[in-house]
Every structure is written in structure tokens, then in C-alpha cells.
C-alpha positions as a Markdown table, in Angstrom:
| # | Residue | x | y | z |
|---|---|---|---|---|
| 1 | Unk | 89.4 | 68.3 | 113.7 |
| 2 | Unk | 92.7 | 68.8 | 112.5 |
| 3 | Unk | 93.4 | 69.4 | 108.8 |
| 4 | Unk | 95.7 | 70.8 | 106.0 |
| 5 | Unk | 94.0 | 73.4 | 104.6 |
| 6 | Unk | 93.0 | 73.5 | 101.2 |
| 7 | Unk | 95.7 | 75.1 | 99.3 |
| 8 | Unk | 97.5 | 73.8 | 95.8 |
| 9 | Unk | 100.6 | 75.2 | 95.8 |
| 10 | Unk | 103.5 | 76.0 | 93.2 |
| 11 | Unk | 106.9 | 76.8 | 94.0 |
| 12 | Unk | 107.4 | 79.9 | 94.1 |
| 13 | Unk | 103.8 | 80.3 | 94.4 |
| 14 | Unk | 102.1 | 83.6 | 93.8 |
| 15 | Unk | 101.0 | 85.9 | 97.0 |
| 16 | Unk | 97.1 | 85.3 | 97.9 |
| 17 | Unk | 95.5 | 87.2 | 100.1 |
| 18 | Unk | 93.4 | 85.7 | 103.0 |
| 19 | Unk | 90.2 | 86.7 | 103.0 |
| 20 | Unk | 87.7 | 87.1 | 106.4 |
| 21 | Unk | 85.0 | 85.1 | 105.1 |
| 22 | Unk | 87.9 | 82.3 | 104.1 |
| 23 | Unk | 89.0 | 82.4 | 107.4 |
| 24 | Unk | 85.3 | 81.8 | 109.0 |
| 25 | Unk | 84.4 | 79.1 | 107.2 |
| 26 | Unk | 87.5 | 77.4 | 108.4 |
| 27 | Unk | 87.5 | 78.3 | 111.6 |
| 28 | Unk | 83.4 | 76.6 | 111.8 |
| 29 | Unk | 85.6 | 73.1 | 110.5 |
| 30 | Unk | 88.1 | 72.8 | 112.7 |
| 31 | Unk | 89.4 | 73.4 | 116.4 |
| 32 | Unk | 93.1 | 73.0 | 115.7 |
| 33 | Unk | 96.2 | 72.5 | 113.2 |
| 34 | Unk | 99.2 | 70.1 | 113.1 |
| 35 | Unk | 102.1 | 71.6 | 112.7 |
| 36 | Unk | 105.4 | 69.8 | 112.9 |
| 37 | Unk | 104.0 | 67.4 | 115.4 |
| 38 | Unk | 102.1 | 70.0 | 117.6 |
| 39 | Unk | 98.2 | 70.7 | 117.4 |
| 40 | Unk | 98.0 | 74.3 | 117.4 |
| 41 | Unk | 94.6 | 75.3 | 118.9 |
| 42 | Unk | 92.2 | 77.4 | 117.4 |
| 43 | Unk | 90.5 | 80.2 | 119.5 |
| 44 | Unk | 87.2 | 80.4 | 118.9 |
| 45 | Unk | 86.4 | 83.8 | 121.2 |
| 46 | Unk | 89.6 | 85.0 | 122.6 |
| 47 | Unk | 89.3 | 86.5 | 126.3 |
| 48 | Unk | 92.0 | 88.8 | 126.5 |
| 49 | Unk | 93.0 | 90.0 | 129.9 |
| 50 | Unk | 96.0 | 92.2 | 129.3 |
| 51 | Unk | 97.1 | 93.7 | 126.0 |
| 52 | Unk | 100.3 | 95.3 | 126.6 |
| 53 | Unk | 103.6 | 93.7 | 128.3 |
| 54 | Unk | 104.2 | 94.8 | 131.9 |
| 55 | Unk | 107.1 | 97.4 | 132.7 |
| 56 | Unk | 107.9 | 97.1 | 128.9 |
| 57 | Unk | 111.8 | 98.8 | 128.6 |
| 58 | Unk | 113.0 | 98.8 | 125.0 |
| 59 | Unk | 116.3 | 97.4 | 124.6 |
| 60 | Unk | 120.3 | 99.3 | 124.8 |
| 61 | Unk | 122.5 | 96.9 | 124.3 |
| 62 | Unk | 123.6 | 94.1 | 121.5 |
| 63 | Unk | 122.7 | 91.1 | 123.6 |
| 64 | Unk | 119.1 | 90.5 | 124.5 |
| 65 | Unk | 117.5 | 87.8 | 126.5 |
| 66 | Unk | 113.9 | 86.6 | 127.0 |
| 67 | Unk | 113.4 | 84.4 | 130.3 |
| 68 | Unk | 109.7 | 85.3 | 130.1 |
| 69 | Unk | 109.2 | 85.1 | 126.0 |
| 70 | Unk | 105.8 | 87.3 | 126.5 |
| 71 | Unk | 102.0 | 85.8 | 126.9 |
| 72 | Unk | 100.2 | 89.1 | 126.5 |
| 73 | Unk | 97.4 | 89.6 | 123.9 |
| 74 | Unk | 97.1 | 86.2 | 122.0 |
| 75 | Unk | 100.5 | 85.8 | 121.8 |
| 76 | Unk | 100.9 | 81.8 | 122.8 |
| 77 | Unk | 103.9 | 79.6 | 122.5 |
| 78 | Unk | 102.8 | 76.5 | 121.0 |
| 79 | Unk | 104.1 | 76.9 | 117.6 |
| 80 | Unk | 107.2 | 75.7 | 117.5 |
| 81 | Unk | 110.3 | 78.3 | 116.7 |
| 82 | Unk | 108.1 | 81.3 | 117.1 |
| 83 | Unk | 109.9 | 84.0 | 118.4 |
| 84 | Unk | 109.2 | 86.3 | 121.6 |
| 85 | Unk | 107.1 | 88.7 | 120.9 |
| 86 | Unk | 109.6 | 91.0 | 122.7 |
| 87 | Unk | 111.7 | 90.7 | 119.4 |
| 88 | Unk | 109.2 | 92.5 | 117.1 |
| 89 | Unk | 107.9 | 94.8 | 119.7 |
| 90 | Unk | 111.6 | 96.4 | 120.3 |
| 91 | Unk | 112.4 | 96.3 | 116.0 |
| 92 | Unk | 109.1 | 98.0 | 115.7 |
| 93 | Unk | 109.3 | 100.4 | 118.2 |
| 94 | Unk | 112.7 | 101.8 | 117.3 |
| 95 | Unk | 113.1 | 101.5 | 113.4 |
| 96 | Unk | 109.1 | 102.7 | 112.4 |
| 97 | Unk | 106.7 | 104.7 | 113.2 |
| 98 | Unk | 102.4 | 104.7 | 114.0 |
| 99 | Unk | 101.2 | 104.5 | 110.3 |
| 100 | Unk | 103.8 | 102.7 | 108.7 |
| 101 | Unk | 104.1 | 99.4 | 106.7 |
| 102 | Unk | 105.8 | 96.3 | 108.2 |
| 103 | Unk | 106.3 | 93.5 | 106.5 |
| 104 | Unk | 106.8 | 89.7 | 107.5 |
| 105 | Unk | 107.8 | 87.3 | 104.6 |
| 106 | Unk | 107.6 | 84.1 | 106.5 |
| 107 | Unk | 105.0 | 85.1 | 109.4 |
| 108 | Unk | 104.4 | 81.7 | 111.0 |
| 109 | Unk | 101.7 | 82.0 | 113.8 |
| 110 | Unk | 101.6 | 85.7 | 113.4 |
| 111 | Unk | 103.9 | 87.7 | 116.5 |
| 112 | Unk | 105.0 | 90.4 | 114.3 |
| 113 | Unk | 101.2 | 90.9 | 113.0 |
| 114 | Unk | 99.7 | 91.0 | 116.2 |
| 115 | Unk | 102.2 | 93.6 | 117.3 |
| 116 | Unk | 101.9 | 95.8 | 114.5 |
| 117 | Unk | 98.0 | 95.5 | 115.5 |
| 118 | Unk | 99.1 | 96.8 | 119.2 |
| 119 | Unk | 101.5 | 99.1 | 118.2 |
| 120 | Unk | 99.5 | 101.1 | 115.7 |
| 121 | Unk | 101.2 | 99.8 | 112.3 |
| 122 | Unk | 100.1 | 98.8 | 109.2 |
| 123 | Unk | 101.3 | 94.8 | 108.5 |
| 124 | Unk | 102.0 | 92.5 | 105.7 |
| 125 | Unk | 102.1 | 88.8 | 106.7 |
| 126 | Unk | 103.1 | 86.4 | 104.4 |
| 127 | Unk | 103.7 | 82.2 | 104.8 |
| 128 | Unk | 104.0 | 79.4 | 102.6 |
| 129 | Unk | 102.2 | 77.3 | 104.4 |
| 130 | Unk | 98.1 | 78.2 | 104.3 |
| 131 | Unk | 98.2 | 76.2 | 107.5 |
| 132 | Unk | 100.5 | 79.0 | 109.5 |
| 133 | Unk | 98.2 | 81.6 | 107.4 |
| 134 | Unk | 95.1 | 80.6 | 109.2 |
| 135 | Unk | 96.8 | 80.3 | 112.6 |
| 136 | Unk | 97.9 | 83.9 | 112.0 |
| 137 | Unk | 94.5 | 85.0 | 111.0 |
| 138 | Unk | 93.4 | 83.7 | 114.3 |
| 139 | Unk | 96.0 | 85.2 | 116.7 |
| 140 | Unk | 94.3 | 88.5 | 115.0 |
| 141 | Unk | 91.1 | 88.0 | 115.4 |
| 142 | Unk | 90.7 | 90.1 | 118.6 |
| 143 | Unk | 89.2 | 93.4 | 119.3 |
| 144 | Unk | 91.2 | 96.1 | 121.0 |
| 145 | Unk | 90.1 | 100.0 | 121.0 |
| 146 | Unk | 93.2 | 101.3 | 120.8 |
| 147 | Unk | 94.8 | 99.0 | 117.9 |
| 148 | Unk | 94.8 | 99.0 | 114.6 |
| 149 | Unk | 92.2 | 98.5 | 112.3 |
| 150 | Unk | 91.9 | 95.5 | 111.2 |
| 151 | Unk | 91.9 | 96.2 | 107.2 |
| 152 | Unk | 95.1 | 97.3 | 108.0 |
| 153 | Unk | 96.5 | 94.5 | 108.5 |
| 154 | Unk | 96.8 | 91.7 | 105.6 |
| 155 | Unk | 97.7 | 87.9 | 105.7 |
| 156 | Unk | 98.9 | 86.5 | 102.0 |
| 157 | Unk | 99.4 | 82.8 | 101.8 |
| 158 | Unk | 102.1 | 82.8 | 99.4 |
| 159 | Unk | 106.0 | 82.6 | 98.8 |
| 160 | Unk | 108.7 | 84.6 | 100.4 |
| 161 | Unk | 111.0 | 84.3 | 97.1 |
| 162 | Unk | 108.0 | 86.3 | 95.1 |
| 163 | Unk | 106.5 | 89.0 | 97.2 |
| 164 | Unk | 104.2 | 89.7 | 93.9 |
| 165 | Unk | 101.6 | 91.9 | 95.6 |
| 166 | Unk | 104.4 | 94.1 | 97.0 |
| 167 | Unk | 105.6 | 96.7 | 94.7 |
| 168 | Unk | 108.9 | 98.0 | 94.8 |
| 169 | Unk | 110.2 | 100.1 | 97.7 |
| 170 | Unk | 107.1 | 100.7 | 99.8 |
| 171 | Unk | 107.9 | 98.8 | 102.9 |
| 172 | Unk | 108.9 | 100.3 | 106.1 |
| 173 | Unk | 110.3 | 97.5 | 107.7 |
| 174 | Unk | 111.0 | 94.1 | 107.3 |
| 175 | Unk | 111.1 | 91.8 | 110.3 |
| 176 | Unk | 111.4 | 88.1 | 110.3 |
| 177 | Unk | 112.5 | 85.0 | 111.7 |
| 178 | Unk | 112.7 | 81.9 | 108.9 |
| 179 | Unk | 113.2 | 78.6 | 109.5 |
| 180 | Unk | 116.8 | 77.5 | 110.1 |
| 181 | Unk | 117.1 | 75.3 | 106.7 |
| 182 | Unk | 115.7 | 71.4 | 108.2 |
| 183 | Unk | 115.7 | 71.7 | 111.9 |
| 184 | Unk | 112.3 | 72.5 | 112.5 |
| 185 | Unk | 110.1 | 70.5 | 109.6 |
| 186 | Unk | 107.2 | 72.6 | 109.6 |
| 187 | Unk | 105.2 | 70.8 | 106.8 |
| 188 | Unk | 107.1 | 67.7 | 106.4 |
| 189 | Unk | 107.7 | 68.5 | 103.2 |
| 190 | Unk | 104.0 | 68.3 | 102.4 |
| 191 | Unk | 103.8 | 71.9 | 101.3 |
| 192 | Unk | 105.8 | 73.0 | 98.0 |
| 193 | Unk | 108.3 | 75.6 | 98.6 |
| 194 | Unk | 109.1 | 75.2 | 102.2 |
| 195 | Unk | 112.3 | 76.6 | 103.2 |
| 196 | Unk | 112.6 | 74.0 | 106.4 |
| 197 | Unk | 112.3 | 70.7 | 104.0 |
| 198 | Unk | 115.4 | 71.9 | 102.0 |
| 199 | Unk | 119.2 | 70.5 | 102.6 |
| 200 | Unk | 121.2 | 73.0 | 103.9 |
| 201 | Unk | 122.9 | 74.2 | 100.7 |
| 202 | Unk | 119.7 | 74.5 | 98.8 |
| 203 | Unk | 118.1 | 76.3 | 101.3 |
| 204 | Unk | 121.4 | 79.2 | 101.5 |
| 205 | Unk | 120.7 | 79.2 | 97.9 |
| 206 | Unk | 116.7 | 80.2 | 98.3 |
| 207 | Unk | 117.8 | 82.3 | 101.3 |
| 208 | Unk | 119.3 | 84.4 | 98.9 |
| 209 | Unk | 116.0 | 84.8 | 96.8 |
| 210 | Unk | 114.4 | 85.8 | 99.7 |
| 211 | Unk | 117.1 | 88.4 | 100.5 |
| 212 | Unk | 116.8 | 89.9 | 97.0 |
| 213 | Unk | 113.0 | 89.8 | 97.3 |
| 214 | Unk | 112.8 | 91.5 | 100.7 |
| 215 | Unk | 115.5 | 94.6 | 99.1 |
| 216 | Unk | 113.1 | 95.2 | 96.6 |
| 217 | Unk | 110.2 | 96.1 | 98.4 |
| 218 | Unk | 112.4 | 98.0 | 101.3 |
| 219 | Unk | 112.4 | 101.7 | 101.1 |
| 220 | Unk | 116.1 | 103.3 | 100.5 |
| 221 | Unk | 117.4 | 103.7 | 104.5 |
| 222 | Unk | 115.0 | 101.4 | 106.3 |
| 223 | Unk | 115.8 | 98.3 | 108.0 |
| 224 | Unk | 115.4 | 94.8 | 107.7 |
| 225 | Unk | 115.6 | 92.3 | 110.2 |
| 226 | Unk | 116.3 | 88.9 | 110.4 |
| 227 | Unk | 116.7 | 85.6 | 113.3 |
| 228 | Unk | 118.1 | 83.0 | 112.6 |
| 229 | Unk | 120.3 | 80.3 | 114.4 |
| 230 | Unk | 123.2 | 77.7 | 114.2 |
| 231 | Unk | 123.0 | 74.1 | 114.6 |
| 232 | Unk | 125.3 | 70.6 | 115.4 |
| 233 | Unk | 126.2 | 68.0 | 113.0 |
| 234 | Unk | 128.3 | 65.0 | 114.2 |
| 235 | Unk | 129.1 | 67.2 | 117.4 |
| 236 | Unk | 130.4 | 69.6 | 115.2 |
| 237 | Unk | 129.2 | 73.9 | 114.9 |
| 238 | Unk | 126.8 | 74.5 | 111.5 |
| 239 | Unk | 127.3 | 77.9 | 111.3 |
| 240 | Unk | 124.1 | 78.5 | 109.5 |
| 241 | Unk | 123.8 | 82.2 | 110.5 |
| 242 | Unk | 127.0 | 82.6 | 108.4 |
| 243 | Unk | 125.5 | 82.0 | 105.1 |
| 244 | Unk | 122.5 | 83.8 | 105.8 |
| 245 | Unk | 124.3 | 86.4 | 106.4 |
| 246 | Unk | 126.5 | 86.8 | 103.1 |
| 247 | Unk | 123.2 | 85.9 | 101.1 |
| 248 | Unk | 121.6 | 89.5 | 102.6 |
| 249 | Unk | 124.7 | 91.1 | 102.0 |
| 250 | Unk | 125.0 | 90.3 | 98.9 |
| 251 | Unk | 121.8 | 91.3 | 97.8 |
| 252 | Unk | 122.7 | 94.7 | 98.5 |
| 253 | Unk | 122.0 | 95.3 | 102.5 |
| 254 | Unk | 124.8 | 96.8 | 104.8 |
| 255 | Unk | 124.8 | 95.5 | 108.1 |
| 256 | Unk | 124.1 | 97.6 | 110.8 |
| 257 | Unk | 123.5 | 95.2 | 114.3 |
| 258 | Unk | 124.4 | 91.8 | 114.6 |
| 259 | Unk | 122.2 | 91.4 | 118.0 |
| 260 | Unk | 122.8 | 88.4 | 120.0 |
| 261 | Unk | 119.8 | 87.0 | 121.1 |
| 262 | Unk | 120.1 | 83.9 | 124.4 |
| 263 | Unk | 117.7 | 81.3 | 124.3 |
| 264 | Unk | 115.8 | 79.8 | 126.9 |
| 265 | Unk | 113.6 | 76.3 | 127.5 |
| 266 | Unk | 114.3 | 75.8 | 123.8 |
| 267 | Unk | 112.2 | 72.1 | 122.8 |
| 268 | Unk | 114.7 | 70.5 | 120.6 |
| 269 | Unk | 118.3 | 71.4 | 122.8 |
| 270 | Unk | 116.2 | 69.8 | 125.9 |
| 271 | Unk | 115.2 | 66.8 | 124.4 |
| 272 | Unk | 118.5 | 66.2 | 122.1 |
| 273 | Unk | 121.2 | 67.4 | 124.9 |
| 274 | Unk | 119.3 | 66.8 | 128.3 |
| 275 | Unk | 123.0 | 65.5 | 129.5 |
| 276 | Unk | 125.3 | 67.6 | 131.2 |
| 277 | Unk | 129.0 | 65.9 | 130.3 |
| 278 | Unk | 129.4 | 66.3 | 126.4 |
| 279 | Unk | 132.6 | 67.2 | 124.1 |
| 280 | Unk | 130.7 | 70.2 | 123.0 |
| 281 | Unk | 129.0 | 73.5 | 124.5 |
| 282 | Unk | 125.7 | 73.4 | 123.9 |
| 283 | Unk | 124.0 | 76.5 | 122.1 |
| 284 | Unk | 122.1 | 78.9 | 123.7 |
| 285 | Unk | 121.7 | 82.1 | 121.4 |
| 286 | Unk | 120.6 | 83.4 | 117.9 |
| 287 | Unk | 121.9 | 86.1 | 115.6 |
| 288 | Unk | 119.5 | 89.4 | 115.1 |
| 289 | Unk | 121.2 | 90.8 | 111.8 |
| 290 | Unk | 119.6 | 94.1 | 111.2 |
| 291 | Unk | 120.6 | 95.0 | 107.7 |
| 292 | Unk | 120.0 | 98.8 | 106.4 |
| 293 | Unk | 119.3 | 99.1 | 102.9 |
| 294 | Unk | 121.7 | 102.3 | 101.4 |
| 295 | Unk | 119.9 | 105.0 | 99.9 |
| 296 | Unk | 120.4 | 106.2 | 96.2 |
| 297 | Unk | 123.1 | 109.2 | 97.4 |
| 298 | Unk | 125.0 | 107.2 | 99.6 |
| 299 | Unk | 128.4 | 106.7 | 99.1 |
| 300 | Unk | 128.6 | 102.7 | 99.9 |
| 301 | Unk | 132.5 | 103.0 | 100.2 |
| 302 | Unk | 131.3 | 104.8 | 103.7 |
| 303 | Unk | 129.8 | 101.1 | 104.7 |
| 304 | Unk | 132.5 | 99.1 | 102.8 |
| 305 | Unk | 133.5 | 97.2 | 105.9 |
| 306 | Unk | 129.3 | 96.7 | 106.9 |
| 307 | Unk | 129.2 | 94.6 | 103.4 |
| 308 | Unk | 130.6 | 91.6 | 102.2 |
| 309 | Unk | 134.7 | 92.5 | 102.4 |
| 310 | Unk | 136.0 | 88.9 | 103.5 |
């Protein structure tokens, strides 16, 4: 059975968190969830056989790539746009520590969560859509001995733009990958206050809610990371990663990595540009921005050429 779950939403709609017995009862009423044309099963019992990737080396250098996105612990790639888990397992590992709070404002199916489970973090996940909520809620519903525990770990169903249940400056880390404006239509516009249903302009312009939103709760010299990716229009570069990088900028963050991360066997290039003569280069990478947010002693004209000087 395949369903919406029961959710009325507002826009921005105020955090709420999932709760375990919520999450059982839906799990007894259905097997799997549509998402953007894609039934995402629901495990019902996961058998885990390996919890931890092999020969795991964190990463050097500003370009990264991910032949092998990662399929260990119940990290699956059949929700679309999710990113490796690779991605949240290197942020983690190098800007936090075991104990600390990480925080994903647009969680999808749950990567960063399920790390932060691994890794020994504390984790914040939030989505708009109570749909992606409940997948998440499954892709934790494991037992390991050596992670977390599991009260540790919250999923909200709620609105990027108003992290209510957040108070100021009491996250770690912030670590997420949001949808890049319409490409991917995760709800069809079905759920209020998606970011994917919007045109491009209105969604740089929630973007930059979001970016305010995610400073707040930052603590002064920790890091915030964000994918995101370009697209084509009339054979013609959308330099989407552009705008969503003034929009963080301007809501206070210096920049400290612009990471450049390759894709591989992504969906919609293979099914849109399956060709190999075309007037264009087809594109194969993302941009990791890892913003810092300054603390209250810093002298930002130290950073004035990591902000906004164009």
C-alpha cells in the first residue's frame, strides 16, 4: 500500500517531532512510499550485514568522487537525489566530534541521520515532506551495539525556513543537500512548502530563508554544509549553485571550501542526454560549499574576500 501520509501542512509549517509509536502504526499500513515517481520500500526487519564502509579514507583534496555511492548499513539508493553517504560521513568526521549535535534541515530518506547513528552523534532531521520523514524513521530503525542511542537522534516533520524547536546557536553542524529549485519534484507540489515545486527565482528567494534559519541555530565557528547542483535550459548553463551561494553569504556565513563533487549514473542526465554528439558538455559535478559561521571576536575584514565582495 502506498500512501501520503497524514499530515496538513502550512507554509512555513511549524517543526513536529516524529514520534516511535507514529511511526509503528504506519509502518503496520503500508509496505512502501511514492515519491517523485519511485516506490520507496519500507523495511519491515532490516538484516544488516555490514555497518561500516570498507577501507574508509577521509578525503584531502577539493574534488571528490563516488563511483560506489556506499550500500552499507541501510543506506539504499532508491530515493531519488540522495546523496552518497560518503558525503556526510567525511563532513562529520572532520568538522564534529562523538557527542555533538548535527543537524539536517531537509533530510530526505535520512543519510546524514543514519551516519550520525554510526558515527556516535547526536542528529536533528528535519523534512517537509511527512512522507521523506517516515522513510527516514525507517532507514533508522536498526540496532547496532556500538551506535548511538536512538533517543539521540530526532526526526521533525516540519519546515526548513522555521527551525522552531531549534534554539539559537546550539548546533554543531549543519549538513545538507536540498533540492535544486524544480528538477527533482519530490511531492508534485502536493505538499505545501516544498522547495522543488517552486520556479527558480522563488525558490533563490526561500533559499535564503533557509540560509538565515540554518545561521541561527549554528554555534559561532562551526560549519555548515551544503550540495547543490546546476542545470540546462534551452541548451544553455542554470548556474543554480550561484545563487545559493550569495543567499548563504549573505546571511552572514564565510566561505571556507567550495568542494567539487563528480557525479556518476545520475537518473535524469541518462534518460535526458543518452546521446553522445550535442552542442553542449553534459554535467557531471555538484558544488560542496562549506560555509563557516564567524565568531563574535572575529575581525570579518580577515574573511572579506570569503563573503559576498563581487
Amino acid at each position: 500500500m502506498t500512501s501520503q501520509a497524514e499530515e496538513s501542512s502550512t507554509s512555513p509549517q511549524r517543526m513536529r517531532l516524529v514520534e516511535p509509536e507514529e511511526y509503528k502504526r504506519f509502518l503496520r499500513t503500508h509496505d512502501a512510499i511514492h515519491i517523485e515517481n519511485v516506490d520507496v520500500k519500507l523495511v519491515k526487519g532490516w538484516k544488516i550485514e555490514q555497518f561500516q564502509p570498507d577501507n574508509f579514507s577521509p578525503e584531502e583534496w577539493t574534488v571528490w568522487s563516488f563511483p560506489d555511492r556506499g550500500d552499507w548499513a541501510t543506506h539504499i539508493g532508491n530515493y531519488r537525489g540522495n546523496w552518497s553517504p560518503y558525503i556526510p560521513r567525511n563532513l562529520i568526521e572532520k568538522y564534529t566530534r562523538p557527542g555533538e549535535l548535527v543537524c539536517d534541515p531537509m533530510v530526505g530518506s535520512g543519510t546524514t541521520l543514519v551516519e550520525c547513528k554510526l558515527l556516535h552523534r547526536r542528529g536533528i532531521g528535519v523534512d517537509v515532506n511527512p512522507d521523506a520523514a517516515m522513510v527516514s524513521m525507517n532507514r533508522l530503525d536498526f540496532q547496532h551495539s556500538e551506535s548511538s542511542d536512538d533517543s539521540e537522534i530526532g526526526v521533525f516533520v516540519g519546515d526548513a525556513r522555521q527551525l522552531d524547536q531549534i534554539d539559537n546557536e546550539t548546533v554543531d553542524m549543519l549538513a545538507t543537500h536540498p533540492p535544486y529549485a524544480g528538477i527533482v519534484p519530490y511531492s508534485n507540489s502536493k505538499v505545501e512548502g516544498d522547495l522543488s515545486s517552486l520556479s527558480l527565482s522563488d525558490f533563490s528567494r526561500e533559499i535564503g530563508v533557509v540560509a538565515s534559519e540554518c545561521f541561527r541555530i549554528l554555534r559561532p565557528e562551526r560549519y555548515c554544509a551544503i550540495l547543490i547542483g546546476d542545470t540546462r535550459k534551452h541548451r544553455h548553463y542554470v548556474p543554480i549553485s550561484v545563487g545559493v551561494l550569495g543567499k548563504f553569504l549573505d546571511a552572514g556565513f564565510v566561505l571556507k571550501e567550495d568542494i567539487i563533487k563528480l557525479q556518476h549514473k545520475t537518473k535524469g542526465s541518462r534518460e535526458r542526454w543518452s546521446g553522445h554528439r550535442y552542442d553542449f558538455y553534459k554535467i557531471g559535478h555538484e558544488h560542496l560549499y562549506i560555509f563557516r559561521k564567524p565568531g563574535s571576536e572575529e575581525s570579518l575584514n580577515d574573511f572579506k574576500h570569503s563573503t559576498k565582495w563581487w
